[in-house]
C-alpha positions, 0 to 999 in steps of 0.5 A: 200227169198220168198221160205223161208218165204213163201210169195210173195215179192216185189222188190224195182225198185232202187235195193239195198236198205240197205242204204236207209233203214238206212236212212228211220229209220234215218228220221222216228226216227227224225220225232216220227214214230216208223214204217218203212212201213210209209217210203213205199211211198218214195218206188217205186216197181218194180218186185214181187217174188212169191214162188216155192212151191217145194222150200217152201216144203223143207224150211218146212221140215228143219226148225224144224231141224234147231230149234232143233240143235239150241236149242242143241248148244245154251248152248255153245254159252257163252263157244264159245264166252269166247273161242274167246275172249281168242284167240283174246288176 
C-alpha cells in the first residue's frame, strides 16, 4: 500500500484494525464529529512502512493504463449488472 500511494505509512501496534475503524466511526457518529483522525489517540503506532521506490515507479507507470481501461469498460457497467441480476433469477 505505501509503494501504491507513495507514502509512508504507519502500522497500527494491535494489527488488524477493520472492527475497530467501524467502531471509532460508531462512537464519533454519536458524539457530532465527522473526522476519523480524531479517533487517532485511542490509536497506538507501531511500526511505519516506507515506500521502495523501485516499486513506486512501476505503480506510476500502470496507473494511468488502469485509468484508461477503466474508462473504456465503464459504459458496460449497467449491461454487466442487468447481465447478473438476470442469471441470479
Amino acid at each position: 500500500m505505501a509503494d501504491a500511494l507513495d507514502r509512508e505509512l504507519m502500522i497500527p501496534a494491535w494489527g488488524e484494525t477493520s472492527a475497530l475503524g467501524a467502531a471509532f466511526w460508531a462512537v464519533l457518529s454519536a458524539r457530532g464529529e465527522t473526522a476519523l483522525e480524531k479517533a487517532g489517540v485511542f490509536v497506538k503506532p507501531g511500526e511505519s512502512c516506507r515506500p521502495n521506490p523501485e516499486s513506486v515507479e512501476i505503480y506510476n507507470r500502470m496507473y494511468p493504463l488502469f485509468e484508461r481501461l477503466y474508462r473504456s469498460l465503464e459504459e458496460n457497467f449497467d449491461d454487466v449488472a442487468e447481465l447478473q441480476r438476470t442469471l441470479e433469477r
